[in-house]
PyMOL CGO cylinders between C-alpha atoms (Angstrom):
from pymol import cmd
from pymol.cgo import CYLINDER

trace = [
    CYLINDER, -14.74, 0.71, 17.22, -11.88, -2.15, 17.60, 0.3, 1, 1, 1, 1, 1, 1,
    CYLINDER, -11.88, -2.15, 17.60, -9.93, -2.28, 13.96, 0.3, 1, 1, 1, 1, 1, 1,
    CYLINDER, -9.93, -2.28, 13.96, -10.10, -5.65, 12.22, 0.3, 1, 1, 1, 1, 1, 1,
    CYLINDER, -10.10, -5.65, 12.22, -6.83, -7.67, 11.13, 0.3, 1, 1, 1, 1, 1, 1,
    CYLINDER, -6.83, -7.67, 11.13, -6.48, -10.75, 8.94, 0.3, 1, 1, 1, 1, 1, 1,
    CYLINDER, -6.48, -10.75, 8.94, -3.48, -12.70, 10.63, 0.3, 1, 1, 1, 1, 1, 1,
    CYLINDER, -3.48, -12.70, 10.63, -1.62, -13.92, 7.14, 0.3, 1, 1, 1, 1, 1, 1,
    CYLINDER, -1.62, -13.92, 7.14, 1.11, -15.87, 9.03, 0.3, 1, 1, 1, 1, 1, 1,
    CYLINDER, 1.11, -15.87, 9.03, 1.59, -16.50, 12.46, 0.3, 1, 1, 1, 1, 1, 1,
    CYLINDER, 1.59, -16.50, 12.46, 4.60, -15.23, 12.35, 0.3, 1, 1, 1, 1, 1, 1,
    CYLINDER, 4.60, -15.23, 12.35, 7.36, -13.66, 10.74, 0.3, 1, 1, 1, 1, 1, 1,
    CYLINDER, 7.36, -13.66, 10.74, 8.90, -17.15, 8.80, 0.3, 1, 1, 1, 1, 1, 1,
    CYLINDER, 8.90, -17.15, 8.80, 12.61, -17.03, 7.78, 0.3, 1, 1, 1, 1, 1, 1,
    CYLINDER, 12.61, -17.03, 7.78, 11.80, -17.22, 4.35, 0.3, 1, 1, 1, 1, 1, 1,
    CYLINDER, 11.80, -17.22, 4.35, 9.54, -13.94, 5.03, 0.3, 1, 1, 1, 1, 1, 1,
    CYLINDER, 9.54, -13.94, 5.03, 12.72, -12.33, 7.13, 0.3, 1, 1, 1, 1, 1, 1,
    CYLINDER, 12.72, -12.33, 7.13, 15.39, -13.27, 3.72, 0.3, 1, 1, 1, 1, 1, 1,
    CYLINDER, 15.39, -13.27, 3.72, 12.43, -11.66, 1.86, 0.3, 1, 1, 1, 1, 1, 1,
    CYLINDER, 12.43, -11.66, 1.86, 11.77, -8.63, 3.74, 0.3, 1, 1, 1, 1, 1, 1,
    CYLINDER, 11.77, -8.63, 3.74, 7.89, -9.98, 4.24, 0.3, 1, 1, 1, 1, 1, 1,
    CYLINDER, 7.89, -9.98, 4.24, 5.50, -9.00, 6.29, 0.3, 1, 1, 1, 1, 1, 1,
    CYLINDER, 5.50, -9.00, 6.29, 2.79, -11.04, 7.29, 0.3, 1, 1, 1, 1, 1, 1,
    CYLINDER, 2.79, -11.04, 7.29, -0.24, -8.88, 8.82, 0.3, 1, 1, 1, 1, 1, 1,
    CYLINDER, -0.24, -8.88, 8.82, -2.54, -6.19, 6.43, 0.3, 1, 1, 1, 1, 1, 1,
    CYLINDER, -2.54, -6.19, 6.43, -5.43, -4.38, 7.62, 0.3, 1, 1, 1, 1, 1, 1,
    CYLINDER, -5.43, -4.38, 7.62, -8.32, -5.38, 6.71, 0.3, 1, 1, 1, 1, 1, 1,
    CYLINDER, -8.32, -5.38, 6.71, -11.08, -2.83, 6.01, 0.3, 1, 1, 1, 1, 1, 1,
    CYLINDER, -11.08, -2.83, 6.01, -14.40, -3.85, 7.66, 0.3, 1, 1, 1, 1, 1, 1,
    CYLINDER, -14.40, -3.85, 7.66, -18.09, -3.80, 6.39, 0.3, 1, 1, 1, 1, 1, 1,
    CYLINDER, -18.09, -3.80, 6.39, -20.04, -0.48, 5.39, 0.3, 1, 1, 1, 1, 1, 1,
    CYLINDER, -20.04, -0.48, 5.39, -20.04, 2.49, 7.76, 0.3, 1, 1, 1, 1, 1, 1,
    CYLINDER, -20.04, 2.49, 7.76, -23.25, 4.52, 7.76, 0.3, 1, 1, 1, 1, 1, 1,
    CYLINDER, -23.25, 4.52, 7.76, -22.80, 6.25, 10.86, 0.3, 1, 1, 1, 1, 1, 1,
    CYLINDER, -22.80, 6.25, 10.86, -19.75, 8.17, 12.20, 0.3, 1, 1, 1, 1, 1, 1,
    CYLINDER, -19.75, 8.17, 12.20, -17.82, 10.50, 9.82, 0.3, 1, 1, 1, 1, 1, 1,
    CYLINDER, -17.82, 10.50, 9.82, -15.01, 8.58, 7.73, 0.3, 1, 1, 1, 1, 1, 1,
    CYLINDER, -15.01, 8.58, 7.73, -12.53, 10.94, 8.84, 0.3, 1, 1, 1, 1, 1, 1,
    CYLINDER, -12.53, 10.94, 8.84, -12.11, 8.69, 12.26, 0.3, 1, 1, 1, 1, 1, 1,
    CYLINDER, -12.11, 8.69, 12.26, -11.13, 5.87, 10.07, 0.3, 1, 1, 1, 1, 1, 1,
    CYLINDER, -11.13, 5.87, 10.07, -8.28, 7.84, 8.31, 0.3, 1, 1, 1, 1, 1, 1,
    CYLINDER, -8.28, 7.84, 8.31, -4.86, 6.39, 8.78, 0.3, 1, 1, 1, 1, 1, 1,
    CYLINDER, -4.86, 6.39, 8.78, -1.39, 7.85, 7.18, 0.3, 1, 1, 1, 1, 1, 1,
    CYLINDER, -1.39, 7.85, 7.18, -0.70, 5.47, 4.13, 0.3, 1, 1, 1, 1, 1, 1,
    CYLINDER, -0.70, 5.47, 4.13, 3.16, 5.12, 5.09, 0.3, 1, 1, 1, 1, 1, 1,
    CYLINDER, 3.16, 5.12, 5.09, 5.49, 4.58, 2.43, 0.3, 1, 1, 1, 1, 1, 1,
    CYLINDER, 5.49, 4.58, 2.43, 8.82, 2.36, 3.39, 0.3, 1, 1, 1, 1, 1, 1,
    CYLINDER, 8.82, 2.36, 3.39, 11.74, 1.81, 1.54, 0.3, 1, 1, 1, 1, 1, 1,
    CYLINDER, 11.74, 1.81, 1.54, 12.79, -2.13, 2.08, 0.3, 1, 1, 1, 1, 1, 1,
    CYLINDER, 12.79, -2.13, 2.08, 16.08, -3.33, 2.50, 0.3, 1, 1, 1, 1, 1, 1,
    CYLINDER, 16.08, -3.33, 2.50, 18.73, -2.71, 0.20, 0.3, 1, 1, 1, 1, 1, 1,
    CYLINDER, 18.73, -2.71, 0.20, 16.55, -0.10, -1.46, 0.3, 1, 1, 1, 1, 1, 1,
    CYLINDER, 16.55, -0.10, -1.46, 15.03, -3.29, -3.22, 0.3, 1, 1, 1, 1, 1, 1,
    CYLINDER, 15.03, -3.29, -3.22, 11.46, -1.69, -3.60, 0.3, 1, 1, 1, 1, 1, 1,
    CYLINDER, 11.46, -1.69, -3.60, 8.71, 0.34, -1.88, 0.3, 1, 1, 1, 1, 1, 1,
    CYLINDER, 8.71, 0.34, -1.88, 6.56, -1.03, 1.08, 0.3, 1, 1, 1, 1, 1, 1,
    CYLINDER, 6.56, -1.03, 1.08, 2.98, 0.52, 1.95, 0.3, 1, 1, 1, 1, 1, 1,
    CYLINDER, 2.98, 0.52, 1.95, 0.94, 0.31, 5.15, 0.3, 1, 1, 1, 1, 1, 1,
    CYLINDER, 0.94, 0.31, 5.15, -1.56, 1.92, 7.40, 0.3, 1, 1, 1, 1, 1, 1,
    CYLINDER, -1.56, 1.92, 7.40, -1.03, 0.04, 10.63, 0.3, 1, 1, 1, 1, 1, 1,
    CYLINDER, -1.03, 0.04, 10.63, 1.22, 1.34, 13.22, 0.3, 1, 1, 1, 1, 1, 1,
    CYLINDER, 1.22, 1.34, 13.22, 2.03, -2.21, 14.68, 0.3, 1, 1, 1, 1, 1, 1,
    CYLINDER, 2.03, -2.21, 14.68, 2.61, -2.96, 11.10, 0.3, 1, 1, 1, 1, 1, 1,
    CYLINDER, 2.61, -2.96, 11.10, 5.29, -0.49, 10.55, 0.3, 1, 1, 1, 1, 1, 1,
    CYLINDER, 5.29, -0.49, 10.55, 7.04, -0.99, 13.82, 0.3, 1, 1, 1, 1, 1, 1,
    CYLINDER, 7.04, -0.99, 13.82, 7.31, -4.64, 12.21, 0.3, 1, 1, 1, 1, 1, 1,
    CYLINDER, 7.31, -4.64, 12.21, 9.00, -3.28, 9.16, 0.3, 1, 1, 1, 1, 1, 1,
    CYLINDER, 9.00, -3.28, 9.16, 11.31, -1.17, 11.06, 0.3, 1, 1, 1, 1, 1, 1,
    CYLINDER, 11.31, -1.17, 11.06, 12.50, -4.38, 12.72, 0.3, 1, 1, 1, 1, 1, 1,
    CYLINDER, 12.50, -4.38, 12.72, 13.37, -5.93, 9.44, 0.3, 1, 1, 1, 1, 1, 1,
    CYLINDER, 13.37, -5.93, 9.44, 15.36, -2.58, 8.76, 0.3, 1, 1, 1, 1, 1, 1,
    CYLINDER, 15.36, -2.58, 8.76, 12.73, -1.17, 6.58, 0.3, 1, 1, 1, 1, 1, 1,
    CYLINDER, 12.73, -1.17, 6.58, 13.30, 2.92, 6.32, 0.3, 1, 1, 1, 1, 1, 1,
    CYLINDER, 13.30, 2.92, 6.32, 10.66, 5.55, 6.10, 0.3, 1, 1, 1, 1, 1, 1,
    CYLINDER, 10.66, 5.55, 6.10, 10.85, 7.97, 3.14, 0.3, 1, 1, 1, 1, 1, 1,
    CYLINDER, 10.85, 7.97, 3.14, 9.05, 10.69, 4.86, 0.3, 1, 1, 1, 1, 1, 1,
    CYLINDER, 9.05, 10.69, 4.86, 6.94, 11.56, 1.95, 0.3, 1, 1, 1, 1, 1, 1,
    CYLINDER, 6.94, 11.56, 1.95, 3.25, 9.36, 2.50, 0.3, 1, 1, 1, 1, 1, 1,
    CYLINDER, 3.25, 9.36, 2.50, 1.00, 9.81, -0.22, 0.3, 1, 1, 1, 1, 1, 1,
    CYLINDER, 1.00, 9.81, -0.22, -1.76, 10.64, 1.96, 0.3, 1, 1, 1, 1, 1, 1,
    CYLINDER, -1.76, 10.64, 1.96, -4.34, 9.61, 4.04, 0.3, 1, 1, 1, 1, 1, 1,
    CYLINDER, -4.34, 9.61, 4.04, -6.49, 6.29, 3.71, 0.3, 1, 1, 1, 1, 1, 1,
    CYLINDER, -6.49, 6.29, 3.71, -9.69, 5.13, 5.34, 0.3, 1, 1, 1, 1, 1, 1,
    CYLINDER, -9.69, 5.13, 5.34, -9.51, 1.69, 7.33, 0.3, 1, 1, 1, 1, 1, 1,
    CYLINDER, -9.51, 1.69, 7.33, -12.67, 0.81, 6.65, 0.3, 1, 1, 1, 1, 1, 1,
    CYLINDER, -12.67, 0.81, 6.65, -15.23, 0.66, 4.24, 0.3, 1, 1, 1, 1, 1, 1,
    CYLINDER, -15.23, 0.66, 4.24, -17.09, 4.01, 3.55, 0.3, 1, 1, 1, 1, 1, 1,
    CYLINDER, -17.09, 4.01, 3.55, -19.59, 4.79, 0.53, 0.3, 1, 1, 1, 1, 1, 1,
    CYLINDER, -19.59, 4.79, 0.53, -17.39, 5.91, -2.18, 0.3, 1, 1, 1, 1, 1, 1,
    CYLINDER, -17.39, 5.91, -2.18, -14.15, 3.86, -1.42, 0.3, 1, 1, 1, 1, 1, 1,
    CYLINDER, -14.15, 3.86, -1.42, -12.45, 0.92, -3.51, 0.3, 1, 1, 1, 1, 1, 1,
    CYLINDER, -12.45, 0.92, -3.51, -9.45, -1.38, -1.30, 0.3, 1, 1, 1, 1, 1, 1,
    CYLINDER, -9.45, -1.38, -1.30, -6.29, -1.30, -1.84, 0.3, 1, 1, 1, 1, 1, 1,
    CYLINDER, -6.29, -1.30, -1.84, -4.69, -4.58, -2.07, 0.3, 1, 1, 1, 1, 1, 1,
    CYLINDER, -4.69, -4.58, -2.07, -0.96, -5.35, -1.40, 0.3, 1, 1, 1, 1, 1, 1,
    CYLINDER, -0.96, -5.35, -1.40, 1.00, -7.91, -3.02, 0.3, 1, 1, 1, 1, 1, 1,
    CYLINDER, 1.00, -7.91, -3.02, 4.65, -9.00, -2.20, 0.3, 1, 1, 1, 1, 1, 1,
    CYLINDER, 4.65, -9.00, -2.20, 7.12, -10.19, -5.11, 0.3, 1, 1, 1, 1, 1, 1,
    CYLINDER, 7.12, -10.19, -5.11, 8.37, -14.19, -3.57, 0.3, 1, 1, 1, 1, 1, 1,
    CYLINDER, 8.37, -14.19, -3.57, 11.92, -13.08, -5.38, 0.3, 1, 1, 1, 1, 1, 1,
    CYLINDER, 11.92, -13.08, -5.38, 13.17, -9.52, -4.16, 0.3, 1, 1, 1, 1, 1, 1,
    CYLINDER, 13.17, -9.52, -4.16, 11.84, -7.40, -1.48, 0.3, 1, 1, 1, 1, 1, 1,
    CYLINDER, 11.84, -7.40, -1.48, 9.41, -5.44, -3.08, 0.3, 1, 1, 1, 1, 1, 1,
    CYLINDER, 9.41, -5.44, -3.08, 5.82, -4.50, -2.93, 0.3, 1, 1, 1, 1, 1, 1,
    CYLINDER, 5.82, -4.50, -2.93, 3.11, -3.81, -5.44, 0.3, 1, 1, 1, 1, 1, 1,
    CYLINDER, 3.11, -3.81, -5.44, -0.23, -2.24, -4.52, 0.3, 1, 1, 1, 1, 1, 1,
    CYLINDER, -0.23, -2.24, -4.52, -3.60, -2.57, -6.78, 0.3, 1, 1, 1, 1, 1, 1,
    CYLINDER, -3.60, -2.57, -6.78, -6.95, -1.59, -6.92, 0.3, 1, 1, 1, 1, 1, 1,
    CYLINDER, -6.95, -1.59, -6.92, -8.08, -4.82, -9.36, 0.3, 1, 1, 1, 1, 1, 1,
    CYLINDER, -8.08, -4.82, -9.36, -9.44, -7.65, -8.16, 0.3, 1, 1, 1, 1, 1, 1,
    CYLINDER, -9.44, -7.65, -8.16, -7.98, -9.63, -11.34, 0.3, 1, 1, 1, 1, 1, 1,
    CYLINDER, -7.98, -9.63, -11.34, -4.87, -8.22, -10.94, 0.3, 1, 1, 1, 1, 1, 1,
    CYLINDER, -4.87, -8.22, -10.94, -4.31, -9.43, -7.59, 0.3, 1, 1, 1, 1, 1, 1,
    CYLINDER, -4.31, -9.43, -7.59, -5.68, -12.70, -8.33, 0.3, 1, 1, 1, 1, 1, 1,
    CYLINDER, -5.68, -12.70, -8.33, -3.87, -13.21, -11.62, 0.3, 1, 1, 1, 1, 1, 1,
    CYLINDER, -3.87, -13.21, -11.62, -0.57, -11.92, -9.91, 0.3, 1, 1, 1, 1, 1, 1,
    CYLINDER, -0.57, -11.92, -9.91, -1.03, -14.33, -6.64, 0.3, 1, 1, 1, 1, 1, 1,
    CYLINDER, -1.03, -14.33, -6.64, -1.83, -17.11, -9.36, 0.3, 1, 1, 1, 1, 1, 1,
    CYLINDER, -1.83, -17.11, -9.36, 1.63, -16.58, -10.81, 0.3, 1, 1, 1, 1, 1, 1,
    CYLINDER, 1.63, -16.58, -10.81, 3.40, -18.44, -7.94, 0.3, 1, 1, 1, 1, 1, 1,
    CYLINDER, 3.40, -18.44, -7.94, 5.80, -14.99, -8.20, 0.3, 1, 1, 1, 1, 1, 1,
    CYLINDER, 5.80, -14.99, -8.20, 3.31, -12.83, -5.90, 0.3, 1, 1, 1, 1, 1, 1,
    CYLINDER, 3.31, -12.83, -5.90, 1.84, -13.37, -2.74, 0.3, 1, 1, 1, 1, 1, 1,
    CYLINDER, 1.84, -13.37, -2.74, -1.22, -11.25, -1.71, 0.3, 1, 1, 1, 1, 1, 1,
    CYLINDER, -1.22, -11.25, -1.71, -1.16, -9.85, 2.01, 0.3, 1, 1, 1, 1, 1, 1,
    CYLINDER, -1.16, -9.85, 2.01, -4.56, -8.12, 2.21, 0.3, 1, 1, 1, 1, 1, 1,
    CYLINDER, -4.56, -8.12, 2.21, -6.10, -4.75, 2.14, 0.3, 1, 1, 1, 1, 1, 1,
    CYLINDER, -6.10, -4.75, 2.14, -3.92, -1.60, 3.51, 0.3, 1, 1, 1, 1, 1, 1,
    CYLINDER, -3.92, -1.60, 3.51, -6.53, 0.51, 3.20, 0.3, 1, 1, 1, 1, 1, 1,
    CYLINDER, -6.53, 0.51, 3.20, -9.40, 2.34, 1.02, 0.3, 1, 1, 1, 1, 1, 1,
    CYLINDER, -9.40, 2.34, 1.02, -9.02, 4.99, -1.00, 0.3, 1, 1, 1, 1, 1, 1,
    CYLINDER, -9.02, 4.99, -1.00, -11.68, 7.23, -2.59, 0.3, 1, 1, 1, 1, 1, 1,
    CYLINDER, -11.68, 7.23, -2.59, -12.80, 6.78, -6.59, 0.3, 1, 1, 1, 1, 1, 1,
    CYLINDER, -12.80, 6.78, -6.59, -14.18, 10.23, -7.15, 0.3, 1, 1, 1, 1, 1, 1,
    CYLINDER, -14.18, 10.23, -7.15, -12.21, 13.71, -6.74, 0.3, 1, 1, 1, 1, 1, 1,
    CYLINDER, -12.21, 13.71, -6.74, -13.08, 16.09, -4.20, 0.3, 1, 1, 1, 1, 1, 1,
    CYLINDER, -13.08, 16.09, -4.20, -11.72, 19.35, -2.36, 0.3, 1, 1, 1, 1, 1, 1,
    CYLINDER, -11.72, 19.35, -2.36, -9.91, 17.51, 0.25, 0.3, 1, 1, 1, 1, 1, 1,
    CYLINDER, -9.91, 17.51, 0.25, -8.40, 14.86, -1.89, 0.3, 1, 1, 1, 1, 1, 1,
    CYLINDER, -8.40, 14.86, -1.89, -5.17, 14.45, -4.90, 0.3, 1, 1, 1, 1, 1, 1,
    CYLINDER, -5.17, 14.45, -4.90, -5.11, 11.66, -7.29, 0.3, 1, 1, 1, 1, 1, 1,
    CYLINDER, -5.11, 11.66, -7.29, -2.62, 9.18, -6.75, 0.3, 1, 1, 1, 1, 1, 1,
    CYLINDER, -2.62, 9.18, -6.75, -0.94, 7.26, -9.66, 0.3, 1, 1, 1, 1, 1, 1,
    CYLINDER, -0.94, 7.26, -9.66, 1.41, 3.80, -9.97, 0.3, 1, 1, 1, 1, 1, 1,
    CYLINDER, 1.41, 3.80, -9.97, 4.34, 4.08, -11.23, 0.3, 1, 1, 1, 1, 1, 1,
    CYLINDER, 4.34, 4.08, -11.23, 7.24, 1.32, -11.72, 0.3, 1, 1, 1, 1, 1, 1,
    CYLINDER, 7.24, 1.32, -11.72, 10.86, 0.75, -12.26, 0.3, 1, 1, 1, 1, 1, 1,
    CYLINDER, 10.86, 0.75, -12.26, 12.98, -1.94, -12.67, 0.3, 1, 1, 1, 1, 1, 1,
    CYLINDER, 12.98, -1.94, -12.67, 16.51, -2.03, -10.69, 0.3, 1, 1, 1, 1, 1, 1,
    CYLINDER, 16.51, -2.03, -10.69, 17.65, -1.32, -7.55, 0.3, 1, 1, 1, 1, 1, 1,
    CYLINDER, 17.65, -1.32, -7.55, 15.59, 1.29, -6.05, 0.3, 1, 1, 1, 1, 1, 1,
    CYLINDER, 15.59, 1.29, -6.05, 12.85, 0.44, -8.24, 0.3, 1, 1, 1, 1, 1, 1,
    CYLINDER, 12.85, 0.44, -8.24, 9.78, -1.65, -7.97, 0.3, 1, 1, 1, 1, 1, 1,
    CYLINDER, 9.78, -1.65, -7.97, 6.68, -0.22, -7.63, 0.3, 1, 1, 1, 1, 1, 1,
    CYLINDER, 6.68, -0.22, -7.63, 5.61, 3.18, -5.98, 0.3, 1, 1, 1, 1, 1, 1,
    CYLINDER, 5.61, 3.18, -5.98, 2.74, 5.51, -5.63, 0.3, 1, 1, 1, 1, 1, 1,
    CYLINDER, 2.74, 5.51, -5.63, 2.79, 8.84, -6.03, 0.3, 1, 1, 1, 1, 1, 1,
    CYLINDER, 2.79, 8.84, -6.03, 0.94, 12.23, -6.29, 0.3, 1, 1, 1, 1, 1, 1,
    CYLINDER, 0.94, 12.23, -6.29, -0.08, 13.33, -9.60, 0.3, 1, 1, 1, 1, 1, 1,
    CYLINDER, -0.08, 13.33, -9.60, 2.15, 16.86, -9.17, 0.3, 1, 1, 1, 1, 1, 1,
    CYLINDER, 2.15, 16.86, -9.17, 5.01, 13.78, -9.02, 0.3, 1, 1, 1, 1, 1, 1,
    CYLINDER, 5.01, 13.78, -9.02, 4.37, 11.80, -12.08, 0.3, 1, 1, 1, 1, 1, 1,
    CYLINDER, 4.37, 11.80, -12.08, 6.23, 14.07, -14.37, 0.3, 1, 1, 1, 1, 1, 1,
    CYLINDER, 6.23, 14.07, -14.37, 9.43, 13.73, -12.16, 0.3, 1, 1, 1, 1, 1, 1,
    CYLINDER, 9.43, 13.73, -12.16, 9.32, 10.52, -11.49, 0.3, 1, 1, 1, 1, 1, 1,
    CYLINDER, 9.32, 10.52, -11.49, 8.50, 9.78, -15.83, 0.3, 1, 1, 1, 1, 1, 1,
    CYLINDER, 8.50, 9.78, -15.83, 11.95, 11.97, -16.37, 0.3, 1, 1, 1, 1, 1, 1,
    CYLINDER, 11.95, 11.97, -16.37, 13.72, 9.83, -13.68, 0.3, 1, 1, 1, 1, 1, 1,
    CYLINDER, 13.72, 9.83, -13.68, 12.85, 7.07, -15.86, 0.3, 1, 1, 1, 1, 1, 1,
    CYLINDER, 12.85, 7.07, -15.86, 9.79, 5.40, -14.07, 0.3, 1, 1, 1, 1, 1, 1,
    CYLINDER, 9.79, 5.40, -14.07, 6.59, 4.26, -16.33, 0.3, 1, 1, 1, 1, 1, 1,
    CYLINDER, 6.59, 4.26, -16.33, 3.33, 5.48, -15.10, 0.3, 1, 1, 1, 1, 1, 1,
    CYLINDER, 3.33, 5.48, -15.10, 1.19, 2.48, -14.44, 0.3, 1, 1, 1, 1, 1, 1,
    CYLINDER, 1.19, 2.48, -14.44, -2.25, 4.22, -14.06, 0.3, 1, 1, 1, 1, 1, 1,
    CYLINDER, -2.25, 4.22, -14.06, -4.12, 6.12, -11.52, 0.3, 1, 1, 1, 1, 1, 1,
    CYLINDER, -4.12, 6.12, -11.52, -4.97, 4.44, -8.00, 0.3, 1, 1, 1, 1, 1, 1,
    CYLINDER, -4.97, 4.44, -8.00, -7.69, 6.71, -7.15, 0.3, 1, 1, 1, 1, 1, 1,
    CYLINDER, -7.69, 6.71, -7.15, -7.11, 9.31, -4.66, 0.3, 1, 1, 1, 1, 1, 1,
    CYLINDER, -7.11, 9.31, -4.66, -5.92, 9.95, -0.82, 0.3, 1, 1, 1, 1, 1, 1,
    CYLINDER, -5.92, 9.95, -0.82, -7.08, 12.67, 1.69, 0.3, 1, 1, 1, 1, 1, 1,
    CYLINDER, -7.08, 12.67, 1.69, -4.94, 15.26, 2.20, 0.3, 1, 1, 1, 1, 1, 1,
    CYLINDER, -4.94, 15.26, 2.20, -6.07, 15.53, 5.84, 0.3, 1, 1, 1, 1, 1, 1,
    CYLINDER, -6.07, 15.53, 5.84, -7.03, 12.55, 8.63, 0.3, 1, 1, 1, 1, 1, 1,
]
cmd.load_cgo(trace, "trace")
């Protein structure tokens, strides 16, 4: 099956480039009732944007090639795996970009996004992926957590991370469902 992608720019625009932006998300695609969902598993790849201004998430290889361009650096630690398209059981994953720094902010609300990209401050780039709602063998819980600052923003992590990360001095935004732990 060919993956579907929502074009959000034509192209990289300089304000995007000052910004860090980048302009394509995956977009999950209708209902699968057929093949098993682990085809549709893709690393959810965590980047750290330039100047260590905030986190960056994606599940598209073309996508991250992109971000290396713009100097974007992996972290080598991915959360885990999501599915790129839509399988019984999964909720999206939306990703928003801040307009003022070069930082990233994923959600699982609807309202969220829309009352961040209402703000004027955000501007939503799609789905990266879909994550699973209920716990299971192969799966960990994944939580939000923020900080302000350089090197903050917003980041997800494993649950066996929140306590670390609340010491470091991040605030634990709530849970964002969970992540395979295999593709």
């Amino acid at each position: 099956m060919s993956k579907k992608w929502k074009i959000v720019g034509a192209a990289v625009t300089t304000a995007a480039l000052a910004t860090g932006g980048i302009v394509v998300a995956n977009q999950a695609g209708a209902a699968q009732s057929g093949p098993a969902a682990t085809s549709y598993r893709a690393t959810l790849i965590e980047m750290k944007t330039v100047g260590n201004a905030g986190y960056f998430y994606t599940a598209s290889q073309a996508e991250y090639n992109r971000a290396r361009g713009l100097k974007f650096t992996n972290t080598g630690t991915p959360p885990g795996y999501v599915s790129t398209k839509a399988i019984r059981g999964t909720v999206a994953v939306y990703r928003l970009r801040n307009l003022k720094k070069s930082t990233y902010l994923l959600t699982l609300s609807a309202a969220e996004r829309d009352k961040l990209s209402a703000s004027k401050q955000w501007k939503y780039e799609g789905i990266v992926g879909r994550v699973p709602v209920a716990a299971a063998k192969d799966r960990v819980q994944v939580f939000r957590v923020s900080k302000g600052g350089t090197g903050g923003g917003w980041r997800v992590v494993r649950a066996s991370a929140v306590n670390a990360h609340k010491k470091a001095g991040w605030r634990v935004d709530g849970p964002m469902g969970y992540v395979w732990t295999t593709r």
